[in-house]
Every structure is written in C-alpha cells, then in structure tokens.
C-alpha positions in Angstrom: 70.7 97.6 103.9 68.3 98.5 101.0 65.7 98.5 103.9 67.7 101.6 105.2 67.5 103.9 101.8 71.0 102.8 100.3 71.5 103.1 96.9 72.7 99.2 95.0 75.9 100.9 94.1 76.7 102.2 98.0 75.3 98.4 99.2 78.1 96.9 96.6 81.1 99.0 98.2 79.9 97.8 101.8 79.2 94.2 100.8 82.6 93.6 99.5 84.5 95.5 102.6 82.3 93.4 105.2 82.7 89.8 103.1 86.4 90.5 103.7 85.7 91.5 107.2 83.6 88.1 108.0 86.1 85.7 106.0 89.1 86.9 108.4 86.3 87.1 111.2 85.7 83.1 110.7 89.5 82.2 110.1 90.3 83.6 113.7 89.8 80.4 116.5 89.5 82.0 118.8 86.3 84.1 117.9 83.6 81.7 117.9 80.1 84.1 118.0 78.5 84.9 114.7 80.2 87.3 113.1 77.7 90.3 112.8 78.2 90.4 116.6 81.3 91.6 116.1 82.6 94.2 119.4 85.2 96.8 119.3 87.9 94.7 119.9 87.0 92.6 117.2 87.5 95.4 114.7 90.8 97.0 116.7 92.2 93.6 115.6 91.2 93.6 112.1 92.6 97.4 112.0 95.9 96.0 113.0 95.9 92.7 110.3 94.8 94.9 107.5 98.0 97.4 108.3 100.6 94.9 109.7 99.8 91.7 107.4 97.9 92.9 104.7 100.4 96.3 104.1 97.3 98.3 103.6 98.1 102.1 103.6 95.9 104.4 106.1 93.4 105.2 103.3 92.5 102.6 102.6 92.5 100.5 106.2 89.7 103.7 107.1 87.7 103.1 104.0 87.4 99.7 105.1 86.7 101.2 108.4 84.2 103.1 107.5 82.2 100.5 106.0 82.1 98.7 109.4 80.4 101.5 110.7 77.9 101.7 108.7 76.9 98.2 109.0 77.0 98.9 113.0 74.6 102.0 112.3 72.3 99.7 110.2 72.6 96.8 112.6 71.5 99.6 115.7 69.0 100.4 113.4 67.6 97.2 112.8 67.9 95.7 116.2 66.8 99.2 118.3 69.7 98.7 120.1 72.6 101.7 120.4 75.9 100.3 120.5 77.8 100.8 117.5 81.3 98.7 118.3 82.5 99.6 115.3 82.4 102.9 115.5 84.3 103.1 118.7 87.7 102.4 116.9 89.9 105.0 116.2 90.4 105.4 112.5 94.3 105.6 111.2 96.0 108.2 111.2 96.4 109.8 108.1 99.6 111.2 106.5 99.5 114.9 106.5 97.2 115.8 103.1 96.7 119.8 101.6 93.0 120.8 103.6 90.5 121.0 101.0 89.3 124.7 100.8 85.1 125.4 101.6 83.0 128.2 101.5 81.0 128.6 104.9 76.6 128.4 104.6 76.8 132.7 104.9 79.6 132.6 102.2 77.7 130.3 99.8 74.5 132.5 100.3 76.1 135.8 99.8 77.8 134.7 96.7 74.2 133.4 95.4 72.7 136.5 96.8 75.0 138.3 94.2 74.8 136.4 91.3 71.1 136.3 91.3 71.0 140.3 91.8 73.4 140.9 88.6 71.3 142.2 85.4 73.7 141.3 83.0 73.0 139.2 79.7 73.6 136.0 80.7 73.1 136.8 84.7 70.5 133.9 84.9 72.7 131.1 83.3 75.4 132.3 85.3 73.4 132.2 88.6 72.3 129.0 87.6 75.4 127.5 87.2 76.8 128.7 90.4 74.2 126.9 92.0 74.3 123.9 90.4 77.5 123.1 91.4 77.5 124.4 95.0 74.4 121.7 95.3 75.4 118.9 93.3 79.6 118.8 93.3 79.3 117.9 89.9 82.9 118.7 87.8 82.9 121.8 85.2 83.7 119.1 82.5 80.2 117.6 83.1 77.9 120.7 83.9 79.2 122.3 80.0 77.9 119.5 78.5 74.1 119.0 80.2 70.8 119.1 77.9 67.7 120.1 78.5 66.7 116.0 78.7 69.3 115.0 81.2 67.1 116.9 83.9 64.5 113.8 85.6 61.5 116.3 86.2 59.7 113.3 87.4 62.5 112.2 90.3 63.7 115.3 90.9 67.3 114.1 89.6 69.6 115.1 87.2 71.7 112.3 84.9 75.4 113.0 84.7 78.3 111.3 82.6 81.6 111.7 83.3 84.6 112.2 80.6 84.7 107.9 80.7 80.8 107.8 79.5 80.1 106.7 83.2 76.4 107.9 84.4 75.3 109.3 87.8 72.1 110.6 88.9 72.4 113.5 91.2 69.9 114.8 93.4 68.0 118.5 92.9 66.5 120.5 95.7 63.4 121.6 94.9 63.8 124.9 94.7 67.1 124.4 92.1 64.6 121.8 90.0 62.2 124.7 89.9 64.3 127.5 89.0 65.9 125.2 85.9 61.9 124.3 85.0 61.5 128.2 84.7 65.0 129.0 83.2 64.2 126.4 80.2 61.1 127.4 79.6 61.6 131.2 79.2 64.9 130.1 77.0 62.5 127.7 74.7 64.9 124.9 75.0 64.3 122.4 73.1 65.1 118.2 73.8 68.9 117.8 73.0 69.5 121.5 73.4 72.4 122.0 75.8 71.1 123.2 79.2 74.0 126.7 79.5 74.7 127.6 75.7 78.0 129.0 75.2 78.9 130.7 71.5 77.1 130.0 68.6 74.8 127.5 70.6 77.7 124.9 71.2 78.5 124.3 74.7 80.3 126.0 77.0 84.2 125.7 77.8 85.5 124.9 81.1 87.6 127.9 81.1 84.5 130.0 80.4 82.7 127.8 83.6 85.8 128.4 85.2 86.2 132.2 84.3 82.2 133.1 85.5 82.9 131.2 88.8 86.0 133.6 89.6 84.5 136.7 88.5 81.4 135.7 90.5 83.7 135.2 93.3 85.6 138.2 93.3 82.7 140.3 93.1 82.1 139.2 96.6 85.5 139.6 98.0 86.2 135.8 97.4 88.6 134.0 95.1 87.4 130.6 93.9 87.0 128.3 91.4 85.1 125.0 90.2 87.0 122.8 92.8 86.1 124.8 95.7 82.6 125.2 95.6 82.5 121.0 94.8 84.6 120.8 97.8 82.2 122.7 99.9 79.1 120.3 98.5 81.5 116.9 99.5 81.9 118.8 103.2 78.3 119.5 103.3 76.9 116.2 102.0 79.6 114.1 104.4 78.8 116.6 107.8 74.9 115.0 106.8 76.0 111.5 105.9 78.9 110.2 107.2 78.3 107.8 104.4 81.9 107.4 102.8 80.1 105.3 99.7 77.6 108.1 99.3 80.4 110.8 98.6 82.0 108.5 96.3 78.9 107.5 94.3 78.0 111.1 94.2 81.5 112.8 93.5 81.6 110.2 90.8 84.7 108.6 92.1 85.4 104.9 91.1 86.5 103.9 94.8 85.9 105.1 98.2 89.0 105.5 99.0 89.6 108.5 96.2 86.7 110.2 98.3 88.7 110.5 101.7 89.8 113.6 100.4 86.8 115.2 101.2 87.0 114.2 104.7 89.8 115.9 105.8 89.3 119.0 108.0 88.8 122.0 105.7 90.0 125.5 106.2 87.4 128.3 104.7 88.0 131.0 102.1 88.5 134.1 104.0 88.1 137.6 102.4 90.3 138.6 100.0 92.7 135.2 100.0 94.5 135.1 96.8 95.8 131.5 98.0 92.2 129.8 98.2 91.7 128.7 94.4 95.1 126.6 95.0 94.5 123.4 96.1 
C-alpha cells in the first residue's frame, strides 16, 4: 500500500481492520482460497459476523468496511484487474445522524471573493484565515495558535497540534503557500512569531476566529461558523478520496470511525439561513 501513495499512519488503520478480516477469513472451513481473493460474498458474511456475533454498531461494521475497499482498490491496482468485491457490499445502514452543513464550490468562492476585496485593517489576516480553514479543515483552536515556523515551505505542508499535543501535517495548495509566503514577509514575522496576531501580539481567541468567520459570512448573505467551513473541506476531501483513513488522519481524529460524520449526505447553506451555524 505504500506503493500506492498512503501515508504509514492511513496503512496502520487498514492493516489492523484487514488482519481481523484474514484471521476470521482462515477460521471459516469452508473457505479454502487465499484470503486476499476474497469475493463479495466473502465480505457479505463478515458484514453479518461483525454485527450478529461481534455486536458491532453500524459505524463501526462500515469503517471496517471501508477498509476492505480500499485494499480491493489497491489490489485492482496492483493486479490491472477491475473487480473490486469488496466494494460491491452494501454498507450498514446508519441510524438517522444531524447532516453536516457545506458551503457549495460558488459559495466558498464568493465568500473568498469578499473577504479578499475588504480594505479594512486586518482584511488580509482575515482573508487568510478564511482560507486556511476552507482548505485544510483544521479546528479554530489550532489555526490561533500557528507560528511563522510551523509552515514547511520546503513540502508545501503545514505542522498542526491539536489541544492533546498531537501533530499533523496538512497539505497547502500552492497558491494558499504562496499567499502565506507574501503575507509573512510584508508583516516581518519573525521565527516563533504567531502566524494571525491577535491583541498585544498574543494569539488570537477562538471567539475572535469565530467572530471574523460570521461577520465574513454575513456579509455574503451566509451564516456560518468554524465547523461549517471544516465540514465543507471533509465533504470536499472525501468526494476526491473516498479514503475513510485519510479524513481521519487529516481531521485529526484518533479513529476512523469518529470521521463517518463527514460522510453523511450534507445539506448546503442557503441564503439567509439563520439555522446553518447549528449543527
């Protein structure tokens, strides 16, 4: 699988779902091929052990799932073949979960449209921090607290910790990586300076994150916040992916299974809906 581009920490997630998978696989008598041939059927009867015998609730029976087909897309790949058995199985059904809320591709641009046109002190920063989170899904609590030397010019990444100290390295698109390069520059940051200043230099409050996103929002006819414009990065990364251990590695969850969230069908923030920023 590191052939195919995965990160360790995704391969770890899959390994341990597909060990599982290959122990039951080799206890059953009456399957006697090697396991990676595993068909459809195959996986419609470990569906029904992990829920009937193992008490597994639908979460996490699709996580495991999930990781099935993705070793069926990487043994496809290797092979050149195009049957994926796995992904042929239906995956549970889900009890009925609050639809995260997402801005549409026109909604995202209109409301970066507007922040870059404002002219007002901190218009940049703000900007900036807009689209930081609508391309990385990082949490308020972890964009306040960036410096200037957790940007990796080199790899085109930036290095994230959560509130628990863990680290993540997120992505930039180029054009984002250049646009911080320029904003840091003309604001003589300094190594160890914090990337978005608040008062006095110290770093910025959620609320105030929190407070710039909704204003930003509102100017365009939209009411948001922080967890809807993460939301609409987690749609937008999984529509590309599929890759259930990708969203969790880059949401910064500890499990898979807290990234099915995501997955759900979202509805969109419409104009003017007072009901999107609650979740």
């Amino acid at each position: 699988m590191s052939e195919a581009g995965l990160a360790a920490s995704t391969i770890k997630f899959y390994s341990r779902d597909l060990r599982a998978f290959f122990r039951w696989y080799e206890a059953q008598p009456q399957l006697t091929s090697d396991p990676t041939q595993f068909r459809s059927a195959d996986v419609e009867a470990y569906k029904d052990y992990l829920t009937a015998q193992r008490g597994h609730s639908p979460a996490t029976v699709n996580r495991i799932l999930q990781s099935l087909r993705k070793y069926g897309q990487f043994r496809t790949w290797k092979s050149g073949q195009t049957h994926n058995a796995a992904g042929e199985v239906r995956l549970a059904r889900l009890p009925l979960l609050a639809k995260p809320v997402v801005l549409a591709p026109e909604q995202q641009a209109s409301l970066l449209l507007r922040a870059a046109q404002r002219t007002a002190r901190h218009a940049r920063r703000d900007y900036l921090i807009v689209k930081l989170l609508l391309q990385t899904g990082m949490r308020a609590g972890e964009l306040r607290c960036l410096r200037l030397d957790q940007l990796e010019l080199a790899t085109q990444q930036v290095r994230v910790e959560d509130e628990q100290g863990q680290r993540r390295f997120l992505p930039l698109p180029g054009e984002l990586l250049a646009e911080l390069t320029t904003y840091c520059r003309r604001s003589q940051l300094q190594t160890g300076d914090y990337l978005f200043p608040g008062r006095e230099g110290g770093y910025m409050s959620v609320r105030m994150v929190q407070q710039l996103v909704t204003k930003l929002g509102r100017a365009c006819g939209l009411e948001l916040n922080v967890k809807v414009l993460r939301n609409s990065y987690a749609h937008s990364l999984w529509q590309q992916s599929g890759d259930l251990a990708l969203l969790a590695e880059r949401m910064g969850y500890r499990s898979m299974t807290s990234a099915l969230r995501h997955i759900v069908p979202p509805r969109q923030v419409t104009e003017g809906d007072g009901k999107a920023i609650h979740l």
